[in-house]
C-alpha positions, 0 to 999 in steps of 0.5 A: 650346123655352125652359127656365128654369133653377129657382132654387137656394133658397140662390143668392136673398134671396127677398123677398115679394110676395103671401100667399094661400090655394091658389086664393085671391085673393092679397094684396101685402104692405104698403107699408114693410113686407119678408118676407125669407128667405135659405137658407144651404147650411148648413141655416140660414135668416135673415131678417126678417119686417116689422120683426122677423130671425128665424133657424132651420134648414130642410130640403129634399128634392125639393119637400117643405120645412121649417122648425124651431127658428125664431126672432125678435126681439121688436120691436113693429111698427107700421104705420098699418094696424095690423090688416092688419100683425098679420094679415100676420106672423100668416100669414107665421109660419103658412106658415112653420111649417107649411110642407110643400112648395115649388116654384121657377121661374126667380127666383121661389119659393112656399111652400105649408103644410100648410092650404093657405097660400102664400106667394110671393117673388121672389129677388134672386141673391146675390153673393160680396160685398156689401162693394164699394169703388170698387177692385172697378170702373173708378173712372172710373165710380164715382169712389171710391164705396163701398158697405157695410152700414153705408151711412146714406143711399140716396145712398151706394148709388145709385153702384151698379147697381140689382142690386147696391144691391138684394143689398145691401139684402137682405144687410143686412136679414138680417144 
């Protein structure tokens, strides 16, 4: 017998793959386009919803989930499929705020509204740090390669592991 262990919600940066109603067909997200959240032990959550963060608190008992006092910066995405993308933050905001109830596997998490909206994630475990400096490897390896938030070019990254690079992105994202 295989048994996943269920994802802890504040253990991933959940990144969205697909929204859909229940037992609807799913749609992906748009290319160019991230839906992020990130629970903290504390009861807050973070993210980022196409090009907008957003931040609030959550709570979470057994598999009922809320979200309140959520919040967003107010940019103005834009996409060259314009319509779909207006569509896609207006059903993220909805699930989000109607969110009732939520199941995890072993890297994965669906949230379900209280219309029947779901949205679906798959998490990218967090690490202790997402500063990493050659000194936290052999350098025989990275040849003093350093890895930072404020790294401008995938070049500067690509010295690391693909799961580092991909916690790291997400850690950016949100903060």
């Amino acid at each position: 017998m295989n048994i996943q262990k269920l994802a802890s919600l504040s253990g991933y940066y959940w990144q969205l793959d697909s929204m859909s109603y229940t037992n609807g067909e799913a749609s992906s997200v748009l290319a160019g386009t991230s839906y992020i959240l990130s629970f903290e032990s504390n009861e807050s959550v973070k993210g980022k919803k196409a090009c907008n963060k957003i931040s609030g608190n959550y709570s979470a008992s057994g598999n009922t989930l809320g979200f309140n006092n959520i919040e967003s910066t107010t940019n103005d995405c834009t996409h060259t499929d314009q319509e779909t993308l207006d569509n896609q933050i207006a059903f993220f905001e909805n699930t989000v705020t109607g969110a009732a109830s939520y199941q995890t596997g072993a890297n994965t998490l669906k949230i379900i509204s209280s219309d029947a909206r779901e949205l679906n994630f798959h998490g990218i475990q967090k690490q202790d740090q997402c500063k990493l400096t050659s000194t936290d490897f052999p350098t025989n390896n990275f040849n003093m390669c350093v890895l930072s938030c404020t790294a401008s070019t995938q070049s500067t990254m690509s010295c690391f592991g693909q799961m580092i690079t991909k916690q790291c992105e997400m850690y950016c994202s949100v903060n």
